[in-house]
C-alpha positions as CSV (number, residue, x, y, z in Angstrom):
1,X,0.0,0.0,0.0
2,X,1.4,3.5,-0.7
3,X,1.6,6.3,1.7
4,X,-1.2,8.6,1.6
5,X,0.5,11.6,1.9
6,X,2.9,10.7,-1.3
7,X,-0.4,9.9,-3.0
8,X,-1.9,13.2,-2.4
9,X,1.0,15.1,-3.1
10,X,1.8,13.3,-6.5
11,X,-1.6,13.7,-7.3
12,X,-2.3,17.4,-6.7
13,X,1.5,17.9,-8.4
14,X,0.5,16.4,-11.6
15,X,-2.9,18.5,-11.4
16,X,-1.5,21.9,-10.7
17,X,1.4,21.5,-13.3
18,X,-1.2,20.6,-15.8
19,X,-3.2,23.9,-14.4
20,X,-0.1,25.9,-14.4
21,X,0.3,25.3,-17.9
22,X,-2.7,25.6,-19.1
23,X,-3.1,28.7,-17.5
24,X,0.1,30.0,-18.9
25,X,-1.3,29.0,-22.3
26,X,-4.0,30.9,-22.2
27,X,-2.2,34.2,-21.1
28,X,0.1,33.6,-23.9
29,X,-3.1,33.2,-25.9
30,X,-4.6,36.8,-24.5
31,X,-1.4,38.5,-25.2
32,X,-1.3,36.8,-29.0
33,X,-5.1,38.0,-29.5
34,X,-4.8,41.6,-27.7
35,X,-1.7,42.6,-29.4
36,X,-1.3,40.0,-32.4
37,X,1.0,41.9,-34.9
38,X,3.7,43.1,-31.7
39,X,3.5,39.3,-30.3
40,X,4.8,37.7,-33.8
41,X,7.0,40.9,-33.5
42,X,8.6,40.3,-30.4
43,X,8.9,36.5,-31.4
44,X,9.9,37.1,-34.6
45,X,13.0,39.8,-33.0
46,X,13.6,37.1,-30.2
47,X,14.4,34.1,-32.9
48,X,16.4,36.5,-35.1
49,X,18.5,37.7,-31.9
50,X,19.5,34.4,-30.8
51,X,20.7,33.5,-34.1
52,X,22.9,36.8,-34.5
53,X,26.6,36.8,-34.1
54,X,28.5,40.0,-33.9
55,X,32.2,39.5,-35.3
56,X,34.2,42.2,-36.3
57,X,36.4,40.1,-38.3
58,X,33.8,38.0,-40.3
59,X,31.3,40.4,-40.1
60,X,27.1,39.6,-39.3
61,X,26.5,35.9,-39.1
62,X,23.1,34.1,-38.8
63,X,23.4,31.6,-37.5
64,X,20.9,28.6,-38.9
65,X,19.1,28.0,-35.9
66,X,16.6,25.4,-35.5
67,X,13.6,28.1,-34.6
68,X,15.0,30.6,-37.7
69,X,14.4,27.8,-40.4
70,X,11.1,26.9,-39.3
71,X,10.2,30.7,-39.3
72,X,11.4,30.5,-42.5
73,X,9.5,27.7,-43.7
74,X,6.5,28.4,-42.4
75,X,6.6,32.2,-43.9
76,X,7.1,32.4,-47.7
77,X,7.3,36.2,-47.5
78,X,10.0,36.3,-45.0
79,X,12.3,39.3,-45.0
80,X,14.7,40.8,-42.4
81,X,17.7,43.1,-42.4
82,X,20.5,42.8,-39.4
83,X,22.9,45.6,-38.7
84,X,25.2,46.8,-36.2
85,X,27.3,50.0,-36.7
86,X,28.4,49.4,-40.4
87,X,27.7,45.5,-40.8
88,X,24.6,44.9,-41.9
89,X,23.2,41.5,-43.0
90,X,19.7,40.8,-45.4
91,X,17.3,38.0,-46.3
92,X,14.9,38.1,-48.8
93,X,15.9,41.7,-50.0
94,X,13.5,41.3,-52.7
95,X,10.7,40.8,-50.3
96,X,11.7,43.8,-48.5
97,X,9.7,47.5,-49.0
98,X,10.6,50.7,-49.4
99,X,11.8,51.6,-45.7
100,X,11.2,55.1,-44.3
101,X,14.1,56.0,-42.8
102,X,17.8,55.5,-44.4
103,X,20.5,53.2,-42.4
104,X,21.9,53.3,-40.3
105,X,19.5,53.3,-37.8
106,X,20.4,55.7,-34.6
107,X,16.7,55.3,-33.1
108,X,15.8,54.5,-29.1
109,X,16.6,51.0,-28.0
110,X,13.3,48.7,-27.6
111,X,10.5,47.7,-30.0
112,X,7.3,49.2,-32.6
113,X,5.7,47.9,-35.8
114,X,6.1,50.5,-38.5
115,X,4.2,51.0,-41.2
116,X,6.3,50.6,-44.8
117,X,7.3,53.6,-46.8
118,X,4.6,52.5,-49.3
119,X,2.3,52.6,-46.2
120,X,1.2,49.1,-47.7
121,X,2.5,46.9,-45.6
122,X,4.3,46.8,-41.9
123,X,7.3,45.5,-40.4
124,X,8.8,44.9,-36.9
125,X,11.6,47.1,-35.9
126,X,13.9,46.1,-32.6
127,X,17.0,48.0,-31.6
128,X,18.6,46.2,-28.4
129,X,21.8,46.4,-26.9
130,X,25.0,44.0,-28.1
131,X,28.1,45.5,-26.2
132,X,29.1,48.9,-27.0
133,X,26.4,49.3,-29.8
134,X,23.1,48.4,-30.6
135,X,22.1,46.1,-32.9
136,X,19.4,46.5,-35.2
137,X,16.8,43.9,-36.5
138,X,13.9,45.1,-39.3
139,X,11.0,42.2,-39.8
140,X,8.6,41.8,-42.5
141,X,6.3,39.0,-43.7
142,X,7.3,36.5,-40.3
143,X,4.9,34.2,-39.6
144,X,5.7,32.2,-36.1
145,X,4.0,29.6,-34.7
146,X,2.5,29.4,-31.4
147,X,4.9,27.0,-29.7
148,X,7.7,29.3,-30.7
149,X,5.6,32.4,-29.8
150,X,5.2,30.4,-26.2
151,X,9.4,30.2,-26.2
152,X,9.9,34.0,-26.7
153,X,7.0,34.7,-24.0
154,X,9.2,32.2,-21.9
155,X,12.4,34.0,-22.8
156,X,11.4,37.4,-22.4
157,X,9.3,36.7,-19.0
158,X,11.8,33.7,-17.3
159,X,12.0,35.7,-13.4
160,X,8.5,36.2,-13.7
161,X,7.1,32.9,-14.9
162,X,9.8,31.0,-12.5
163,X,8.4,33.2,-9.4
164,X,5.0,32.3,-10.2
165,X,5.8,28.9,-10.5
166,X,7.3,28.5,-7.6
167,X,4.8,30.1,-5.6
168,X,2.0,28.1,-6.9
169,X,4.4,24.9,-6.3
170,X,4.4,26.0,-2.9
171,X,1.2,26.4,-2.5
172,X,-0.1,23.3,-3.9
173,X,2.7,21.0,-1.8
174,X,1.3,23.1,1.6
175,X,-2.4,22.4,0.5
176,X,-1.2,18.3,-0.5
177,X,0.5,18.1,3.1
178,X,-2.1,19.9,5.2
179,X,-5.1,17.8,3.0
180,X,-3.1,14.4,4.2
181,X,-2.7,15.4,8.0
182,X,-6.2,16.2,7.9
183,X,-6.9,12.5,6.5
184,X,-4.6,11.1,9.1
185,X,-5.6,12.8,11.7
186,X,-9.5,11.5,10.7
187,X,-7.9,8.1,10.5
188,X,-6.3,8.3,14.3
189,X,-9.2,9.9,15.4
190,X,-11.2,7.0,14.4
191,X,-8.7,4.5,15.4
192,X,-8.9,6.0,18.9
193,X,-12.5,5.8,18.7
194,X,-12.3,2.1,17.5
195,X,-10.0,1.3,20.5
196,X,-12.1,2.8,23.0
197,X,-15.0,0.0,22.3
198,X,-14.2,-2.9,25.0
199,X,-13.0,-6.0,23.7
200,X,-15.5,-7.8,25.6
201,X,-18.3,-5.4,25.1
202,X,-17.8,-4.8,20.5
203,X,-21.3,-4.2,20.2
204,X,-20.8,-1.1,21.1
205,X,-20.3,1.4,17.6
206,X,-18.3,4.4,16.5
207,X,-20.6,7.5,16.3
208,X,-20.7,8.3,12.7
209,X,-21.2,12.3,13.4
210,X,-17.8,12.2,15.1
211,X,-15.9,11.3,11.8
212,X,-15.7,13.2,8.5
213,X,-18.3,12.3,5.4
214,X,-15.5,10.3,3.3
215,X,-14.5,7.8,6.3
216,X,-18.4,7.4,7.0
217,X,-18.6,4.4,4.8
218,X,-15.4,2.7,6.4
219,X,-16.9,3.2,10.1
220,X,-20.1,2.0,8.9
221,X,-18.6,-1.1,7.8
222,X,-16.6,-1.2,11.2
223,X,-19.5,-1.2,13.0
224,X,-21.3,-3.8,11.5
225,X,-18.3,-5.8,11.6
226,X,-18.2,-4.9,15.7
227,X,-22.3,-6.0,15.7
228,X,-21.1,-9.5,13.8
229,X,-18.5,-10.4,16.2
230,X,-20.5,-9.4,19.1
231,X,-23.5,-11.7,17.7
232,X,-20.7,-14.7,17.4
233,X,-19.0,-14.1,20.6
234,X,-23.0,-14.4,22.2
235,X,-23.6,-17.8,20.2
236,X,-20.7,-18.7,21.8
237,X,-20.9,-18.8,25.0
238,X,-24.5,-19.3,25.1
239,X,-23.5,-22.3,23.5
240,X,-20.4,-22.6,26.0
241,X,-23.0,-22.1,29.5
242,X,-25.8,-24.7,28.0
243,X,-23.4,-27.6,27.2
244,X,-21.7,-27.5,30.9
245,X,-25.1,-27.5,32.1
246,X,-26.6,-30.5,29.9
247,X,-23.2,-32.1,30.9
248,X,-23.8,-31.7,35.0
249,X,-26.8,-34.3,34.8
250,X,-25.0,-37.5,33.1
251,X,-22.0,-36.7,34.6
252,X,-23.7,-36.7,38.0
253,X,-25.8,-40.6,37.0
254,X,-22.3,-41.5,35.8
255,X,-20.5,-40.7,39.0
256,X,-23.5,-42.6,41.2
257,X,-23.1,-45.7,38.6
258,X,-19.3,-45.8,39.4
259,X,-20.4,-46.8,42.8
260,X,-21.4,-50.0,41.6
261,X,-18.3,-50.9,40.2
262,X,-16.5,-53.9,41.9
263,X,-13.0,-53.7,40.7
264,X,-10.9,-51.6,42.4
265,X,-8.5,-50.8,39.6
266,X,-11.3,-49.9,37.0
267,X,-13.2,-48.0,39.9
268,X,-9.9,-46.2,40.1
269,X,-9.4,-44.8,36.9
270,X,-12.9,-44.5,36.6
271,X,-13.1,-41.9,39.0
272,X,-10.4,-40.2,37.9
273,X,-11.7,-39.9,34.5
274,X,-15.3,-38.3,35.7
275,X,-13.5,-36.1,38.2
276,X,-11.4,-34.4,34.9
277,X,-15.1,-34.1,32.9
278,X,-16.2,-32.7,36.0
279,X,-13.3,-30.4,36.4
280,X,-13.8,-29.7,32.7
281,X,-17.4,-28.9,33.1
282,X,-16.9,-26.5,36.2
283,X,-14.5,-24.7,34.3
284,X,-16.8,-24.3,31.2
285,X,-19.1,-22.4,33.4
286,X,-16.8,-20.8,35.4
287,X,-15.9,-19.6,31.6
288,X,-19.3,-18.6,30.6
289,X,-19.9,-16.2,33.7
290,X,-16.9,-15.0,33.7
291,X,-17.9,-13.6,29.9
292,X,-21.5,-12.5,30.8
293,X,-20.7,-10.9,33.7
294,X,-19.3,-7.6,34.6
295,X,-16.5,-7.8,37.5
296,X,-17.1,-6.2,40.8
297,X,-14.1,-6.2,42.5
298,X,-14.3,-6.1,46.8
299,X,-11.4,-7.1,49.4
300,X,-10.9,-10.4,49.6
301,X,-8.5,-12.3,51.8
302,X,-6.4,-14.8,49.7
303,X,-5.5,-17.1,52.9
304,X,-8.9,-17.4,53.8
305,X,-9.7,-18.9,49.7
306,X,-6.5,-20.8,49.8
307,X,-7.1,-22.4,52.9
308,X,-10.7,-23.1,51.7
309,X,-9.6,-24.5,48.4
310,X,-6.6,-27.1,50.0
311,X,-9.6,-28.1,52.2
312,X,-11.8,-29.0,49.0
313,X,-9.1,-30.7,47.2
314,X,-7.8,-32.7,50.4
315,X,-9.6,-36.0,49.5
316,X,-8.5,-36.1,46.0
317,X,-5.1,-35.4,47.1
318,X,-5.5,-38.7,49.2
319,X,-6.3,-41.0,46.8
320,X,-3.7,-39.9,44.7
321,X,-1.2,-40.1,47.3
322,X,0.0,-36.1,46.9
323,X,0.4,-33.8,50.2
324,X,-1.5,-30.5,50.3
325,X,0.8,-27.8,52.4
326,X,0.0,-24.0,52.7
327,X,2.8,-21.9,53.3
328,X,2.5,-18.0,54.1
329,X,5.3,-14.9,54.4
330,X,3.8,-13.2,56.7
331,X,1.0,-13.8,58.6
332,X,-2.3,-12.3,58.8
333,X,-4.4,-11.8,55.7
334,X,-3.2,-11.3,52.4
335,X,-6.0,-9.3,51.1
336,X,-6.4,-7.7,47.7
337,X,-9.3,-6.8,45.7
338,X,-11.2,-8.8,43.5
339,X,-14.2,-11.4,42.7
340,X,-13.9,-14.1,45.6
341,X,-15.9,-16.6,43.7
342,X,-13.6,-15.6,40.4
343,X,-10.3,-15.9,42.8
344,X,-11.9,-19.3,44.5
345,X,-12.1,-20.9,40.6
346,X,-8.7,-19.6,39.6
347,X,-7.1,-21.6,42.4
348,X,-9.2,-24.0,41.9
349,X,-8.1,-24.6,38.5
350,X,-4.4,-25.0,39.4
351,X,-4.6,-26.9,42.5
352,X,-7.1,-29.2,40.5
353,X,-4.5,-29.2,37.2
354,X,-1.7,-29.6,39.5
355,X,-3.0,-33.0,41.0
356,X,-4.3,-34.4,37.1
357,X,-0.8,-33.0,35.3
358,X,1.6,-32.9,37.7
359,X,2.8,-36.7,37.1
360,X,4.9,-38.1,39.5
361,X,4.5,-35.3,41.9
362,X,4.7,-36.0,46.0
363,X,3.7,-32.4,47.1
364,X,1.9,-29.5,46.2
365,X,2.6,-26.4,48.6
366,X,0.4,-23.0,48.4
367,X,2.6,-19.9,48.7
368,X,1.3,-17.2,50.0
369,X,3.2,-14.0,49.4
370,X,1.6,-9.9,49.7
371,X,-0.4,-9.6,46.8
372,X,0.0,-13.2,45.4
373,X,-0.4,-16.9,45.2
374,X,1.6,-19.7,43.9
375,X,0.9,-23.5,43.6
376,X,4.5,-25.3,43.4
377,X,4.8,-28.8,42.6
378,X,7.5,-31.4,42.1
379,X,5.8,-33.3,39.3
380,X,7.7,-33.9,36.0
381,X,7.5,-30.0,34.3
382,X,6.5,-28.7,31.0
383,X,8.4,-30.7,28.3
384,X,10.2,-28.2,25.8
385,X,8.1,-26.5,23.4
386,X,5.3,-26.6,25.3
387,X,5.0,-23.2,26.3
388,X,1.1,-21.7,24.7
389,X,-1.5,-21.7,27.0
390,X,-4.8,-21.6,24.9
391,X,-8.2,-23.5,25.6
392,X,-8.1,-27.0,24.8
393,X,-4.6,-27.3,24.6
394,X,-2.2,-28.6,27.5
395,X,1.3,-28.6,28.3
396,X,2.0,-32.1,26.0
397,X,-0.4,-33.2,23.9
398,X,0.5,-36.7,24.4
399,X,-1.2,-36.4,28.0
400,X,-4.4,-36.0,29.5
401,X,-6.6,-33.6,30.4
402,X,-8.3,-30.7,28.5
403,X,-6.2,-28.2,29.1
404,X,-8.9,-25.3,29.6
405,X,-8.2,-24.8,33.1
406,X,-5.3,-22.9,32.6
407,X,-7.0,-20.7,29.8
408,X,-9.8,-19.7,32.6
409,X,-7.0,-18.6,35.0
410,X,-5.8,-16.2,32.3
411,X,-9.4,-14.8,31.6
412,X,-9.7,-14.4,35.1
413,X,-6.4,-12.9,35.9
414,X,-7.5,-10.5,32.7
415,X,-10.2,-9.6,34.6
416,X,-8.7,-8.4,37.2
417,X,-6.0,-6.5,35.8
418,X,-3.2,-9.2,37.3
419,X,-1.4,-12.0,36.1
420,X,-0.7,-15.5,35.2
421,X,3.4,-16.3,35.4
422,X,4.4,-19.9,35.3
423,X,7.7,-21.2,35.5
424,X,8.3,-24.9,35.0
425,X,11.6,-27.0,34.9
426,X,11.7,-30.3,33.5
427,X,11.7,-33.3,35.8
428,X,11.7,-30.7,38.8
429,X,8.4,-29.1,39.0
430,X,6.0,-26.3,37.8
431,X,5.1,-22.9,39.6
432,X,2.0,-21.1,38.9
433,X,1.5,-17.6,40.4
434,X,-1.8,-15.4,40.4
435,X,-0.3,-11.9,40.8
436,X,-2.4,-9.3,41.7
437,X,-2.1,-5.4,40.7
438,X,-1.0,-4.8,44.6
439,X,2.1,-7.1,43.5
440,X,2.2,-7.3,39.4
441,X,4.6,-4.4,37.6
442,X,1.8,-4.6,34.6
443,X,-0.7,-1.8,35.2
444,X,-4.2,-2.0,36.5
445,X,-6.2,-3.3,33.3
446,X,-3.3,-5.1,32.0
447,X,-3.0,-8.9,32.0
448,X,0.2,-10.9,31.7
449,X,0.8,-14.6,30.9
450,X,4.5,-15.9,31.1
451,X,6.0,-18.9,31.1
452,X,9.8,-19.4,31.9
453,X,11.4,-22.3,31.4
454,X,14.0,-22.3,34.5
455,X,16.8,-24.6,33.2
């Protein structure tokens, strides 16, 4: 795409060249028509003089300039006499009338048509200035075309036309460059606009009276495209909230049913299997409100939640043989603002991921810090190249598990203007922290998500 600065400019340069010219045509045109016979004399005196040579030695010599021949061709009646002091030069002497006054010439320097001695004809008559004497051109019969006339104007006006056209140069490139920072400013203006809408609110719309006429039709289009997305994003997760819930009934009969089961091993894995679609399920709602609702944050005490959550997970720490710990800086509450419910399902999620993913893990201790949380295990670690967190995808993809818990945590985290920092090492455990703006460097309304991979 090309700037559109360079586009205007280039675009108004071609146009006002083509309007300087024109306009210069046409006052050569006026001047031809107001004046016709002392135009073709002044052109006719012009071509004559440039093809003049003064030399004492060799006398007059005219030169045969291009613009002198086609004067000559294109005037059959041609005649001009050339002197200066006693060297005198003549064409078409036969052409020439009776002249009424003898040579040589000691008139005023400049220009006049005269009328013939015969008073039947005219002729042009220029004296000008050719070092210490003047040199004198009579006229007769010249016919000159307009492109030549044009040339002579040019000649005989270059400071004046080269002023005017560098004025109007500069006065198109100012209008060109003021015309584009007026189009991007209109652009940033609705770009500032179009950033304003709420990424999780886009059916909101840019007000059309806030943005010039020509970007109407663009904004227009925006905001349709804004309405679209916002219908989608609703299918979604109306879609997202009535699958969890259809899920909660069979997954409750399923669980009841596993009751029944008599081997110990396939009860085992059994249970394990429903309490990931459970874990799945829960975070698929937790998902859905988290999108519908607007968050109202209030003080919360994060050792109070913790403490609450360890509790909750405690049995399903048994069975799999893992230790629950809670350890704390200071202590006292570690308050900080937020959604407790939101908070609750966020550490949820990692306690709950840290027990299905953490394979081969022993103990899972909650950190408690000012402003932050941190579940640390001594499972196995991220393997390399696993380092996206994204819904439905997990650490490897050759294990278990759905992978959307971690994806929640980040909305969550979003939501409250904290974030989500992970840092794993192979073989040696994985650390997720919720950081809070009390203790997060990102600034309030910013969300973070990092993963280090601490070899």
């Amino acid at each position: 795409m090309t700037s559109i600065t360079r586009t205007l400019t280039l675009s108004f340069s071609g146009a006002a060249a083509a309007i300087f010219l024109v306009l210069l045509g046409i006052v050569i045109w006026l001047d031809l028509m107001r004046e016709r016979e002392h135009t073709f004399c002044q052109a006719a005196a012009t071509i004559l003089n440039r093809a003049t040579i003064v030399d004492p030695d060799r006398g007059l010599i005219i030169r045969s300039a291009h613009s002198l021949e086609r004067m000559k061709s294109s005037s059959p009646k041609l005649w001009y006499l050339v002197s200066y002091d006693n060297l005198t030069s003549e064409f078409g002497r036969e052409l020439r009338p009776p002249l009424p006054f003898t040579l040589p010439y000691n008139g005023p320097i400049g220009l006049s048509v005269l009328n013939a001695q015969d008073q039947k004809s005219t002729f042009c008559l220029a004296v000008v200035r050719r070092g210490t004497s003047e040199l004198v051109m009579m006229i007769g019969g010249a016919q000159v075309r307009f492109g030549q006339i044009a040339l002579s104007f040019l000649f005989r006006n270059f400071f004046e036309v080269a002023l005017l056209a560098i004025a109007f140069a500069l006065t198109v490139a100012t209008g060109a460059f003021l015309s584009a920072r007026f189009v991007a400013n209109s652009i940033k203006r609705v770009t500032r606009l179009a950033l304003a809408i709420e990424p999780m609110a886009p059916q909101a719309s840019i007000s059309l009276d806030e943005v010039p006429v020509e970007l109407k039709p663009l904004v227009s289009a925006l905001n349709q495209a804004f309405h679209e997305i916002d219908a989608y994003m609703q299918r979604q997760r109306r879609f997202l909230g009535n699958a969890a819930h259809q899920l909660r009934t069979p997954l409750t009969l399923l669980r009841a049913k596993i009751e029944d089961v008599s081997e110990p091993e396939l009860k085992v894995k059994l249970v394990r299997d429903v309490r990931r679609l459970s874990s799945l399920v829960s975070a698929m709602l937790d998902l859905a409100r988290l999108q519908n609702q607007a968050i109202e944050k209030r003080p919360i005490d994060l050792a109070v939640v913790t403490r609450d959550v360890l509790a909750d997970f405690s049995p399903s720490a048994l069975d799999a043989g893992i230790e629950l710990a809670l350890e704390q800086v200071e202590d006292g509450p570690v308050v900080v603002e937020g959604v407790e419910a939101a908070v609750r399902s966020a550490l949820a999620n990692l306690v709950g991921n840290a027990l299905v993913h953490a394979h081969g893990a022993g103990r899972i201790v909650a950190h408690l810090d000012r402003g932050s949380v941190s579940i640390c295990d001594d499972g196995a670690g991220f393997s390399r190249g696993a380092e996206r967190i994204e819904p439905f995808l997990t650490g490897d993809t050759a294990r278990e598990g759905a992978g959307l818990g971690l994806s929640i945590v980040q909305e969550i985290m979003a939501a409250h203007g904290g974030a989500l920092i992970i840092a794993s090492t192979p073989e040696r455990g994985t650390t997720a922290s919720l950081r809070f703006p009390e203790a997060s460097e990102a600034a309030p309304g910013a969300s973070e998500v990092r993963k280090v991979d601490a070899t």
